[in-house]
C-alpha positions in Angstrom: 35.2 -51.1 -81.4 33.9 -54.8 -81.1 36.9 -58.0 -81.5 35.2 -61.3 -81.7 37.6 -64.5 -80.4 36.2 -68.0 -81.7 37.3 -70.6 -79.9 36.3 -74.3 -80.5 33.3 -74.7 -82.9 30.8 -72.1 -81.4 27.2 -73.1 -81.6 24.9 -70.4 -83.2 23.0 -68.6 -80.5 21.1 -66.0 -82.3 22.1 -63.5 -79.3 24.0 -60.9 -82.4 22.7 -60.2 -85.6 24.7 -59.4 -88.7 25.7 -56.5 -88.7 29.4 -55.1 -90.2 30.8 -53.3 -86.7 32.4 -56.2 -85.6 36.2 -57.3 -86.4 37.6 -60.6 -86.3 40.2 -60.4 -83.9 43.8 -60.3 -84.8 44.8 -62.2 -81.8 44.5 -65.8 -80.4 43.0 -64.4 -76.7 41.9 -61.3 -75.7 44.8 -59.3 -75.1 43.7 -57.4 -71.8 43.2 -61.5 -70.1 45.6 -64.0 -69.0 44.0 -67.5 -70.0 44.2 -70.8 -68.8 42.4 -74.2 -70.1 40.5 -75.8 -67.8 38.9 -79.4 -67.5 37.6 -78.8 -71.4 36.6 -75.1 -70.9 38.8 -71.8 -70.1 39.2 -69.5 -67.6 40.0 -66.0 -68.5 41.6 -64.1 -65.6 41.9 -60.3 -65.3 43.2 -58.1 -62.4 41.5 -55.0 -61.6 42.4 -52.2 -59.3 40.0 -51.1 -56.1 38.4 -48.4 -58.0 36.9 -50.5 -60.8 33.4 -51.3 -61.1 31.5 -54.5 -62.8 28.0 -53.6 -64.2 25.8 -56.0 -66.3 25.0 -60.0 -66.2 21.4 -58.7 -66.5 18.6 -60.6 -64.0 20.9 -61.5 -61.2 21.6 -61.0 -57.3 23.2 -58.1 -54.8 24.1 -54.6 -56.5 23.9 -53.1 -59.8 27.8 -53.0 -59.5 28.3 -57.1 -59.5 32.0 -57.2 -57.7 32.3 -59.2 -54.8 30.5 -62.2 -56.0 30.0 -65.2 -57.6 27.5 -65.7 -60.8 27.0 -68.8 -62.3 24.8 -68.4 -65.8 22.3 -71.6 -66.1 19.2 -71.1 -66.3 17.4 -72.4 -62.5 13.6 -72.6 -61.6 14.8 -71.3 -57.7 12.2 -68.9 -56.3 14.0 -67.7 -53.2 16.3 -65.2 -54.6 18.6 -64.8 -51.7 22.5 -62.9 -51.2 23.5 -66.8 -51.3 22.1 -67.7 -54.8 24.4 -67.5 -57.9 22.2 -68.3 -60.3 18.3 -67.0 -61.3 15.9 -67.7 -64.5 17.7 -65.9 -66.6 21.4 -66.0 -68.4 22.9 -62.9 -69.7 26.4 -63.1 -69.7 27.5 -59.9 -70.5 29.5 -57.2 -68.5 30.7 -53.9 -68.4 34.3 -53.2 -66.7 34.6 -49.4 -65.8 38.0 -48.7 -65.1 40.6 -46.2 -66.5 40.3 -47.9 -69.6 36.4 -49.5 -70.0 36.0 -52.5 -72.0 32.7 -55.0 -71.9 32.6 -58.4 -72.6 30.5 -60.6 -74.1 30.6 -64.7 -74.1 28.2 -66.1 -76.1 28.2 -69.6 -74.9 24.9 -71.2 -74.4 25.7 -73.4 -71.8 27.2 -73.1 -67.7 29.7 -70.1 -67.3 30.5 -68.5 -64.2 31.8 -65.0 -63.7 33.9 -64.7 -60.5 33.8 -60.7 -60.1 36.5 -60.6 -57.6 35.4 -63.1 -55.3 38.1 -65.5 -54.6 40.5 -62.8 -54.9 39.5 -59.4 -54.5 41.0 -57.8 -57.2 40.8 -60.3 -59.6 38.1 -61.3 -62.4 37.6 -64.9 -63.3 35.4 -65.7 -66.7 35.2 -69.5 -66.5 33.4 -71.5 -69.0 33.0 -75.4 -68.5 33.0 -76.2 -72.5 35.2 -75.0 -74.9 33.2 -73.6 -78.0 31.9 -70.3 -77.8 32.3 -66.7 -79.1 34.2 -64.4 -76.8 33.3 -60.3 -77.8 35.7 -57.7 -76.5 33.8 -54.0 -76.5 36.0 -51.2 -76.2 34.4 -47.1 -76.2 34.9 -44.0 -74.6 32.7 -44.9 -71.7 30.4 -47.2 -69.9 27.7 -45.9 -71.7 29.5 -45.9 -75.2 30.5 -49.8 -74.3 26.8 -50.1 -73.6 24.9 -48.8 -76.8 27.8 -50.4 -78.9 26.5 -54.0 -77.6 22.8 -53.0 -77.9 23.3 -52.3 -81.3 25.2 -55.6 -82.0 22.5 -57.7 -80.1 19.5 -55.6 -82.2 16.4 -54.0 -81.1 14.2 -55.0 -78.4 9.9 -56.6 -78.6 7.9 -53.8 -78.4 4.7 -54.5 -76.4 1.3 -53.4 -77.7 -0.1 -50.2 -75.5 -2.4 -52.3 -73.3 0.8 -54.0 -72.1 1.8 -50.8 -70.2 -1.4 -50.8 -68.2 -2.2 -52.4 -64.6 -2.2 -56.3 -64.9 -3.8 -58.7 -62.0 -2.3 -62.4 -61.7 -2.6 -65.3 -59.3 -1.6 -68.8 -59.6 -5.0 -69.1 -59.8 -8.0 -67.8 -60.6 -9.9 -71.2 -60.7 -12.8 -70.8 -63.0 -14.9 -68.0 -65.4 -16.8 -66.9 -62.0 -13.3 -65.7 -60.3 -12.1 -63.8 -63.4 -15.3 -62.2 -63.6 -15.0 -61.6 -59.9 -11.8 -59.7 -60.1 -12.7 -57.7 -63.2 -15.7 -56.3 -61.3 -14.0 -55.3 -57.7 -11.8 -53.2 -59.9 -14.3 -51.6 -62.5 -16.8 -50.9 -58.9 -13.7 -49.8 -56.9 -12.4 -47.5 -60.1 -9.3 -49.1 -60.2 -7.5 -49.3 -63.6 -7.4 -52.7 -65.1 -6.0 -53.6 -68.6 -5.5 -57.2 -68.1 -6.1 -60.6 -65.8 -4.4 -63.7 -66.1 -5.3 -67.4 -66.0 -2.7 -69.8 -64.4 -2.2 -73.2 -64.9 -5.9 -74.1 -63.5 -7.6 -72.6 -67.1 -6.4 -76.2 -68.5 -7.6 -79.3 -69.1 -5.0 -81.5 -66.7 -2.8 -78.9 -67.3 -2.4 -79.5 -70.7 -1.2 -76.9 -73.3 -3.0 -75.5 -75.3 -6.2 -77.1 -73.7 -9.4 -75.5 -72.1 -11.0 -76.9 -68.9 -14.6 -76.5 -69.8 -16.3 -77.1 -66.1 -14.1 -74.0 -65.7 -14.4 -72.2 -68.4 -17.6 -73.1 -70.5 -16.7 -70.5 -73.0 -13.3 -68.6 -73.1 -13.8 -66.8 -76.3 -17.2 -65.5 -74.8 -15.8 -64.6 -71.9 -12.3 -63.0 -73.7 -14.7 -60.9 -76.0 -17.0 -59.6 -73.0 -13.7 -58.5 -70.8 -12.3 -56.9 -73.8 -15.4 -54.8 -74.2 -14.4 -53.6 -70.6 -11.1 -52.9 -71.9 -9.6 -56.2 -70.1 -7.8 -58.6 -71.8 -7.0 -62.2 -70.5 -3.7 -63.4 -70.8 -3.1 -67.1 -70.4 0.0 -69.1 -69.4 1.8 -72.0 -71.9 4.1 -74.5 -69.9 6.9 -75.9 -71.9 6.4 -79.7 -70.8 3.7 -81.6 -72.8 1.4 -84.1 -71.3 2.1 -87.6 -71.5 -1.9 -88.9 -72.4 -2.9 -90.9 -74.9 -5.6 -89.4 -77.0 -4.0 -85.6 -76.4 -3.3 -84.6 -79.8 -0.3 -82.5 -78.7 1.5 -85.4 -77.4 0.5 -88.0 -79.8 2.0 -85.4 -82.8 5.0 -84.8 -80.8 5.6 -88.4 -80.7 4.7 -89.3 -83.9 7.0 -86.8 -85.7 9.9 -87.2 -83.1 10.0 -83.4 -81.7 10.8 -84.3 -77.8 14.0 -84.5 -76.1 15.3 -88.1 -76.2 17.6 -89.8 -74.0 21.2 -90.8 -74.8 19.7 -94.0 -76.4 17.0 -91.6 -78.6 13.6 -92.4 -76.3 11.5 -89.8 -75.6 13.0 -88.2 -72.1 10.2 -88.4 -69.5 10.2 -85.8 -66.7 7.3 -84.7 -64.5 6.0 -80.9 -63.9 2.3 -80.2 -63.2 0.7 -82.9 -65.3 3.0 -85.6 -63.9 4.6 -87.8 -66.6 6.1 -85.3 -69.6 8.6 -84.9 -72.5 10.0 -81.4 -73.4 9.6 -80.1 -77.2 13.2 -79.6 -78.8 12.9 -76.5 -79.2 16.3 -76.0 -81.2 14.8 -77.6 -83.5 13.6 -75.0 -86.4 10.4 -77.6 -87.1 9.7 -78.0 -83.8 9.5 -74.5 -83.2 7.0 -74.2 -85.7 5.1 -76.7 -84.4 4.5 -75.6 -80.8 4.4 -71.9 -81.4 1.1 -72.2 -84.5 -0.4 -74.0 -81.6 -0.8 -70.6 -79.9 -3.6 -70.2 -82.6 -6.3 -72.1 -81.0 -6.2 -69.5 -78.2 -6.0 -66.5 -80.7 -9.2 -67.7 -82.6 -10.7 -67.1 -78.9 -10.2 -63.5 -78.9 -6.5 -64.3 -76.8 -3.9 -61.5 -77.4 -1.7 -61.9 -74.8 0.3 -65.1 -73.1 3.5 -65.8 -70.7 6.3 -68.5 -71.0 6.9 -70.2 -68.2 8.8 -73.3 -66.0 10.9 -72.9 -69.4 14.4 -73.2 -67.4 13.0 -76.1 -68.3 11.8 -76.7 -64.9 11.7 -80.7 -63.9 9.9 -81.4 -60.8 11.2 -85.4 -61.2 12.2 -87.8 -63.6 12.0 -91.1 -64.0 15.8 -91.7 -63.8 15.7 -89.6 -60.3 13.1 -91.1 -58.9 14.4 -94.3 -59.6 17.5 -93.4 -57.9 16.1 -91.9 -54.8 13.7 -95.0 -54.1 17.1 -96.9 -54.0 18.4 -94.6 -51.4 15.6 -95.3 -49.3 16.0 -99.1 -49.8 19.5 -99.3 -48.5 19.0 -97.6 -45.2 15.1 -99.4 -45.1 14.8 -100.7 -41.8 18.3 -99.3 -40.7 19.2 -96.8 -37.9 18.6 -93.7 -39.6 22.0 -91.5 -37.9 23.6 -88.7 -38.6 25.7 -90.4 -41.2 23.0 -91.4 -43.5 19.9 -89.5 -42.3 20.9 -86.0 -44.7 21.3 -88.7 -47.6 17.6 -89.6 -47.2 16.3 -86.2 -46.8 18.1 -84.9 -50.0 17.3 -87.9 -51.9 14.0 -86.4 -53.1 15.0 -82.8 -52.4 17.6 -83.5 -54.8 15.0 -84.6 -57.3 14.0 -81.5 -58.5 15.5 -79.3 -61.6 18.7 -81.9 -61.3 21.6 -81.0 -63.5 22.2 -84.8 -63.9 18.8 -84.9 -66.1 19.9 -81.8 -67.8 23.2 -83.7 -68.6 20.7 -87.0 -69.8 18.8 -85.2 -72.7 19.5 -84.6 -75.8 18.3 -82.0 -78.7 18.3 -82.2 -82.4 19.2 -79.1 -83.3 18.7 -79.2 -87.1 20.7 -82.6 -87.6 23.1 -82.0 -85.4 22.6 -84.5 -81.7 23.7 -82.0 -78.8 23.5 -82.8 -74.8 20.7 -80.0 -73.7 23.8 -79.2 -70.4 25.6 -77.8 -73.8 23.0 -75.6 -74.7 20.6 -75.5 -71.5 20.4 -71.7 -71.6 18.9 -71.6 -74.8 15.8 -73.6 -74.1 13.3 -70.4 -72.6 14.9 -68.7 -75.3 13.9 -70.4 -78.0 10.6 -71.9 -76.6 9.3 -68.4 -76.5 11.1 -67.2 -79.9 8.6 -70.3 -81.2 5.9 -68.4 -80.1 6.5 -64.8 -81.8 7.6 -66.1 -84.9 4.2 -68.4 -85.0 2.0 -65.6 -83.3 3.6 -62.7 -85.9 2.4 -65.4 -88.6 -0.7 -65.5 -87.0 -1.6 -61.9 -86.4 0.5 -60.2 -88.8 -0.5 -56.5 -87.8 -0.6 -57.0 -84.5 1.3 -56.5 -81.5 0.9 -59.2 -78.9 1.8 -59.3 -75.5 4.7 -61.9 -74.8 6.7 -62.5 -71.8 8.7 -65.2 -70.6 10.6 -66.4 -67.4 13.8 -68.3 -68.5 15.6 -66.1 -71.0 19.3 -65.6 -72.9 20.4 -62.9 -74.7 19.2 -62.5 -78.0 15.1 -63.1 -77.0 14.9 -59.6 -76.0 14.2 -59.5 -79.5 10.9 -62.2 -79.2 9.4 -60.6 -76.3 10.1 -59.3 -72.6 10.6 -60.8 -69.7 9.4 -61.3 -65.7 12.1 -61.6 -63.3 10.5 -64.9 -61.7 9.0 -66.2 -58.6 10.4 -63.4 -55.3 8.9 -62.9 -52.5 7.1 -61.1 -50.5 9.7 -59.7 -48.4 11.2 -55.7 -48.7 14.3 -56.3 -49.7 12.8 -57.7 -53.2 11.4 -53.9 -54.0 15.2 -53.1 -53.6 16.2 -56.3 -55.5 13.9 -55.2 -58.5 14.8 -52.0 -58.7 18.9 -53.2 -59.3 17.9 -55.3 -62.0 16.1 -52.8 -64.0 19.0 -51.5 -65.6 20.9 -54.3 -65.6 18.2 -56.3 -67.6 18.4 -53.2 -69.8 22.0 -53.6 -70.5 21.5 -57.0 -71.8 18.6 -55.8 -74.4 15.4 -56.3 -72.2 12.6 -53.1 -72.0 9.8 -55.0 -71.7 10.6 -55.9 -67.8 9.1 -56.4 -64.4 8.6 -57.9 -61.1 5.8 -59.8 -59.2 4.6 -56.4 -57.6 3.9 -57.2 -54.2 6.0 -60.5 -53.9 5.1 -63.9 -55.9 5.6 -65.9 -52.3 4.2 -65.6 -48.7 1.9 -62.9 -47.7 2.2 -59.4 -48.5 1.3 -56.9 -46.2 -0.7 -53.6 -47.6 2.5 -51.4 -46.9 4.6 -53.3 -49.1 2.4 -53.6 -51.5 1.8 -49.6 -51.9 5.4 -49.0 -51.9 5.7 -52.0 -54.4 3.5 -50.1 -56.4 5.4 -47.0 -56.4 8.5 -48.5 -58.1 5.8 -50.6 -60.0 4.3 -47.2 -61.4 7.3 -46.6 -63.8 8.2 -50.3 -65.1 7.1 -51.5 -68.6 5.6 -54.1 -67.1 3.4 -53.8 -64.4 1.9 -57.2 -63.1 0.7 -57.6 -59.1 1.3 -61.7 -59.0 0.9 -63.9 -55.9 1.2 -68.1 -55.5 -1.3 -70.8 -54.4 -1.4 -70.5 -50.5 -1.1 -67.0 -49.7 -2.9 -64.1 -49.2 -5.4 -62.3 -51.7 -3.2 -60.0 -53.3 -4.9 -57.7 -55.2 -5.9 -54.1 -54.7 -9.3 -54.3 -54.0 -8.8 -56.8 -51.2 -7.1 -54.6 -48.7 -8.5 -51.4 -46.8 -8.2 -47.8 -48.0 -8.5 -48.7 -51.6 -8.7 -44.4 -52.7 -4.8 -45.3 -52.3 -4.0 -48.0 -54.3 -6.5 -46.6 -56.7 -4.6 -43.5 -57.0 -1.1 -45.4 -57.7 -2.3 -46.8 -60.3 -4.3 -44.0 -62.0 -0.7 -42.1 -61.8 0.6 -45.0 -63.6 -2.0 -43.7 -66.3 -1.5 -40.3 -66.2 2.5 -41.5 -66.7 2.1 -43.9 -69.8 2.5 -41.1 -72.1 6.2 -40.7 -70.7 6.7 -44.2 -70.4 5.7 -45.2 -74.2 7.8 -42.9 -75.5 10.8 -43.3 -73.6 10.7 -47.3 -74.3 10.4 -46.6 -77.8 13.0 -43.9 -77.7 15.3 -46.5 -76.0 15.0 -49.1 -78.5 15.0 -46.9 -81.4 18.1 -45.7 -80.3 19.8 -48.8 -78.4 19.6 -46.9 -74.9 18.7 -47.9 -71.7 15.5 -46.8 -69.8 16.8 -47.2 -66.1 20.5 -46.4 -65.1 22.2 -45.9 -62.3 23.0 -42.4 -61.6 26.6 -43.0 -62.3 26.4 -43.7 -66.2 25.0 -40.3 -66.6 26.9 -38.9 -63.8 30.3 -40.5 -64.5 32.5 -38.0 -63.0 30.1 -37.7 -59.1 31.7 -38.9 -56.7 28.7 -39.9 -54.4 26.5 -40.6 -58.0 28.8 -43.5 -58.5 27.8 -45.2 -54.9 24.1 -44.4 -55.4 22.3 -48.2 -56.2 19.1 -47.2 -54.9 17.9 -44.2 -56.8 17.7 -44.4 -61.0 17.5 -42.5 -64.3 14.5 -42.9 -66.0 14.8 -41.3 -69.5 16.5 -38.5 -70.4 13.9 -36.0 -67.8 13.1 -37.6 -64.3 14.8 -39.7 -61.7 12.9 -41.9 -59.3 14.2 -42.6 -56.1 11.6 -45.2 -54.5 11.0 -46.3 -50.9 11.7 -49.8 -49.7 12.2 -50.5 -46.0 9.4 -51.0 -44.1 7.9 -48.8 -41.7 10.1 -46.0 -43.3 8.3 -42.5 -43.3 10.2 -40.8 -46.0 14.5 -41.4 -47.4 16.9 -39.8 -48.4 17.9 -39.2 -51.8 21.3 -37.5 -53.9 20.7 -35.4 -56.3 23.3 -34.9 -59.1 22.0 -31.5 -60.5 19.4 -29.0 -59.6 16.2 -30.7 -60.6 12.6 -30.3 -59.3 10.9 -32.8 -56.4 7.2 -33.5 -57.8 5.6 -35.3 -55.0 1.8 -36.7 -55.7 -0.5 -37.0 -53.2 -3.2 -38.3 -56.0 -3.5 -38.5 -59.5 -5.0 -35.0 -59.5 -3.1 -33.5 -56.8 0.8 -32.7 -56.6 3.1 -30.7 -54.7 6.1 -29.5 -56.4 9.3 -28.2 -55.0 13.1 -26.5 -56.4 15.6 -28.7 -55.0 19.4 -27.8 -55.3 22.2 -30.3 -55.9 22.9 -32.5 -53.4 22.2 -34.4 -50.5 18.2 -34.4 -49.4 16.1 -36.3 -47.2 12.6 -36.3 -48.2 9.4 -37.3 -46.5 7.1 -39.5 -48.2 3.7 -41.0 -46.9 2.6 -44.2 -48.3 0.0 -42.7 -50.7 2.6 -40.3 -52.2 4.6 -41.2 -55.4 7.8 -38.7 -55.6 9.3 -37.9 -59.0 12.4 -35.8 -60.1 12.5 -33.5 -63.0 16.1 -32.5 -64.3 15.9 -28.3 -64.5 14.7 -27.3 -68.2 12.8 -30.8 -68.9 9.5 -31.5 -69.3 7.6 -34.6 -67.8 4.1 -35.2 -70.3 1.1 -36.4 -68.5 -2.5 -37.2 -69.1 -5.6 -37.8 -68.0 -5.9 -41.1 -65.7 -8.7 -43.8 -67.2 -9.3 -47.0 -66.2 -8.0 -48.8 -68.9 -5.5 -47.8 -71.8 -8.4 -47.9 -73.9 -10.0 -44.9 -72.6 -7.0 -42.7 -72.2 -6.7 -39.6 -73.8 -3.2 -38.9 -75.1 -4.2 -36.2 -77.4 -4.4 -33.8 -74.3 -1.6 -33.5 -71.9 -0.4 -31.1 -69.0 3.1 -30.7 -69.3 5.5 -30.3 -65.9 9.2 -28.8 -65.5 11.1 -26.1 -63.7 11.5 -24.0 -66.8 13.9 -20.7 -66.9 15.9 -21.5 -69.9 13.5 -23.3 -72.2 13.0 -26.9 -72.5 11.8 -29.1 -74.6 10.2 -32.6 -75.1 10.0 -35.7 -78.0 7.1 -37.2 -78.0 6.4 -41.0 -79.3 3.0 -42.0 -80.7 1.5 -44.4 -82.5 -1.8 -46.7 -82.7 -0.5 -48.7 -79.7 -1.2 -52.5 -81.8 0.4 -52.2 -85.3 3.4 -54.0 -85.9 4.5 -51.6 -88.5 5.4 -48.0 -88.3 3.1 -46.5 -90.1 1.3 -45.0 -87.4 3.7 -43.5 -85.5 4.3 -39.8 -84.7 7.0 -38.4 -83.2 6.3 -34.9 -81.9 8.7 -32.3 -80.7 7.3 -30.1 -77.6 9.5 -27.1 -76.5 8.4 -24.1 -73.7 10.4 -21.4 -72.7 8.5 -19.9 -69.2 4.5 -19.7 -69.8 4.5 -20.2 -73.9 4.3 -23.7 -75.5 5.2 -24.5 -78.7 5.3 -27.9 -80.9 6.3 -28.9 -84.7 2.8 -30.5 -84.9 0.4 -28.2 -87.0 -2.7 -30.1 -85.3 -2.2 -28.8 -81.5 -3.5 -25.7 -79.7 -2.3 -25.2 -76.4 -3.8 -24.5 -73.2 -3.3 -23.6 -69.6 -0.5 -26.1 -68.7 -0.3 -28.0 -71.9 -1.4 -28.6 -75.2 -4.4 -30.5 -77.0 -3.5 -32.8 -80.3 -7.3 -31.9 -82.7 
């Protein structure tokens, strides 16, 4: 049962959809909460015994269960994701309390609200919320999971990626010119590495201007699109949200001219600064401006383009000009003065201060259809609907086809748009562990299309981390090795023993079968993909504690490594199930484990994977792009005695409708397969599809 509480005069989010399964509440507060006004907001107070668990708040810090912390959703361009932090890229404010009695909760208020999961006190819950307008959505159900699929249903389904978005992608901030793209393309292709995509970072502009082609460095991107795409390689560029400030750059001259850029308290355009220097932002809560920006994704798509990320949408601000006014004043007073302790940490932070400022937040302001709001109101929305410009443009633009979307900043409610990436980490080991966590968090809160910086987006990777990277990188939706300006060459082909990361990834292949079809099984039936152990588990004892291991679909559980120098781990297993450990695409060992506790070696060019008893995994043959793969053929795996069986998801992999799809039911009992699909014969280990 869903109760929605208004209080104030909410601001329309888009987070739920209309739909009939929720009730206006009875009640003037939530009636499991004592509540307390607060400096213009609330604060919504609930005490919880030691055995209760917090899941949820989606792309966020520490453990899948969130008590013991403090989160703070807004939005914040902050790359070192550190124990410390309290708020990332993302804002999902949305929680699941398993106790005796489980009830989620949902506030759907666009701007700053901080959930204080037994942090000041340890065995109280603090919801506070700085303004005073906002839905609040009380979720009651028989369980976690109940709770769970109850507010996946109310939020609606998630983007569904086209199939080439669930092969191997290479990014770096940057690839500087036609002659590097081509450069990367090739070590893969000679090395036999599979490839399905290669990005172009900010460099691909003109001044680093949207929607804008640098032709020293690319002469001819539509040439150059159409050639990778006959390897099976597609490019996907990056879109900034800040525009320009340049006479004679149509963009900016259009924004200008028709008023679609946040103003300042007086109604000037706002000037900020990211990569191009001097910038306004597009309002995009403005239903024109949306338009606007996101049929501006067209002149990319006439050159073959099928694929982009949103990004520095937070919106990041490297300065303004109201800062950096400010912080030249700083330095005037104490100009020629004895810089001491007392005024030397006052210099230092007055540019370090500069940056992504909540006081320039708190300076612009949106027209959101008519209606003048202060962007601090509404700052989570921004990513949001800057990218949900560019899927309602782009499904106006290509109208039967799927096109790869991702974004940075995010809010519930643009899980709907597209997926996301979970930001700038780093290369260090405990950011494997970190992604891992979010995974079903994220999918809580609506997002399947997900996935980290495989190898770390910061400092230099070493080849160890980036093999194990890989092996938790193997089963997410998106799969995207990314590194920054400054470090290392990242990618596969640029380290020794390449047979190994080569064979990683070809597993990844051989996996997609499994992968597509539980991502579309998941959103056709508001599940999750990843959970922790304890949401199918929920009366094990020692599943409840275990963070590090996860559920993926209803057959297999993956149980990653992620410490360095680490020859194997051990692992909990809830129920009989059956250890397949890979030693290449081709090759794998399997062996019957029984319920319980395990410790299993595993050398860095082995992937393991779990099999729950009487389930089948589905695998094909590895190619080195999507394109080339083969799902008509596949070798089926399970420790079989009582029969099993296995739905499988298929479709064209591009078309936005359903006509395509096939959904396929494969059963075996010992030796003999079987399937409700007339057009299949089966062979030794698996069937064919004529």
């Amino acid at each position: 049962m869903i109760f929605s509480y208004k209080f104030g005069k909410p601001i329309e989010t888009g987070a739920v959809v209309d739909f009939d399964g929720i009730k206006e509440a009875e009640f003037e507060k939530p009636r499991r909460f004592s509540l307390l006004e607060e400096g213009g907001g609330f604060c919504f107070s609930l005490v919880l015994d030691d055995k209760a668990a917090v899941y949820g708040l989606g792309e966020n810090i520490r453990g899948i269960n969130k008590r013991g912390w403090r989160y703070t959703s807004y939005c914040s361009d902050d790359p070192f994701h550190t124990e410390s932090k309290q708020s990332l890229y993302g804002a999902h404010n949305f929680i699941v309390i398993d106790a005796e009695e489980p009830l989620g909760v949902f506030v759907d208020i666009p701007g700053k609200i901080t959930f204080d999961v037994c942090c000041e006190r340890s065995d109280t819950l603090k919801i506070i919320t700085e303004d005073g307008d906002f839905y609040f959505y009380e979720i009651t159900g028989d369980s976690v999971k109940d709770i769970i699929r109850q507010f996946r249903v109310m939020i609606g389904k998630s983007y569904v990626p086209p199939l080439w978005a669930f092969g191997y992608q290479q990014s770096r901030w940057s690839y500087p010119n036609e002659a590097a793209v081509r450069e990367v393309a090739r070590s893969y292709r000679e090395a036999k590495i599979p490839l399905d995509a290669v990005y172009l970072d900010i460099d691909y502009m003109e001044g680093y201007k949207d929607f804008t082609v640098d032709i020293d460095r690319f002469p001819d991107l539509g040439a150059l699109s159409k050639e990778l795409k006959e390897q099976g390689i597609h490019l996907v560029p990056i879109i900034d949200a800040g525009v320009k400030i340049e006479d004679g750059y149509d963009v900016y001259e259009e924004g200008v001219k028709n008023g679609y850029f946040l103003k300042d308290k007086d109604g000037k355009d706002y000037v900020t600064a990211v990569w191009p220097g001097k910038t306004h932002f597009p309002d995009f809560l403005n239903s024109s401006v949306r338009r606007w920006f996101g049929m501006k994704y067209k002149r990319l798509t006439d050159m073959g383009i099928d694929g982009f990320w949103n990004d520095m949408n937070e919106p990041a601000i490297f300065y303004s000009e109201r800062g950096i006014k400010s912080a030249w004043e700083k330095l005037d007073n104490v100009r020629g003065k004895n810089v001491d302790m007392s005024n030397f940490f006052a210099v230092r932070d007055a540019f370090a201060s500069l940056s992504n400022s909540e006081d320039d937040y708190k300076s612009m302001y949106h027209n959101m259809d008519g209606e003048k709001l202060c962007h601090h109101k509404v700052h989570n929305l921004y990513g949001y609907n800057m990218t949900r410009s560019a899927s309602e443009a782009l499904a106006e633009i290509k109208p039967n086809e799927r096109v790869l979307l991702f974004s940075r900043a995010s809010y519930i409610g643009m899980h709907r748009f597209s997926g996301i990436w979970t930001g700038d980490n780093q290369s260090w080991w405990n950011h494997i562990l970190m992604n891992l966590k979010m995974l079903p968090s994220l999918n809580m809160c609506g997002f399947l299309y997900i996935g980290a910086d495989i190898g770390g987006f910061g400092g230099d990777t070493t080849r160890d981390l980036l093999l194990r990277w890989l092996a938790l990188g193997v089963f997410t939706p998106l799969m995207r090795n990314h590194s920054a300006l400054g470090t290392r060459n990242q990618e596969c082909c640029a380290f020794e023993g390449q047979e190994e990361f080569r064979e990683l990834i070809r597993l990844r292949y051989r996996l997609i079968p499994y992968l597509y079809s539980e991502y579309n099984k998941a959103n056709d039936g508001f599940e999750m993909i990843f959970r922790p152990l304890m949401l199918d588990y929920p009366k094990d004892k020692f599943a409840r504690d275990v963070e590090d291991q996860l559920m993926l679909g209803d057959e297999i559980m993956i149980a990653p490594v992620y410490t360095q120098n680490a020859m194997g781990r051990y692992v909990y297993l809830p129920e009989d199930m059956l250890l397949v450990m890979f030693d290449s695409s081709s090759s794998f060992k399997t062996e019957k484990m029984k319920k319980g506790h395990h410790y299993i070696e595993v050398k860095l060019n082995q992937l393991p994977v779990f099999i729950k008893k009487n389930r089948l995994l589905p695998l094909c043959e590895a190619a080195e792009s999507t394109k080339e793969l083969d799902m008509s053929r596949l070798e089926l795996i399970g420790w079989v005695d009582e029969g099993a069986e296995y739905i499988l998801y298929t479709d064209d992999g591009i078309s936005r409708d359903d006509k395509s799809k096939r959904v396929i039911k494969l059963s075996a009992r010992g030796s003999e397969i079987k399937t409700d699909c007339e057009a299949f014969k089966a062979y030794d280990g698996g069937i064919v599809f004529e």
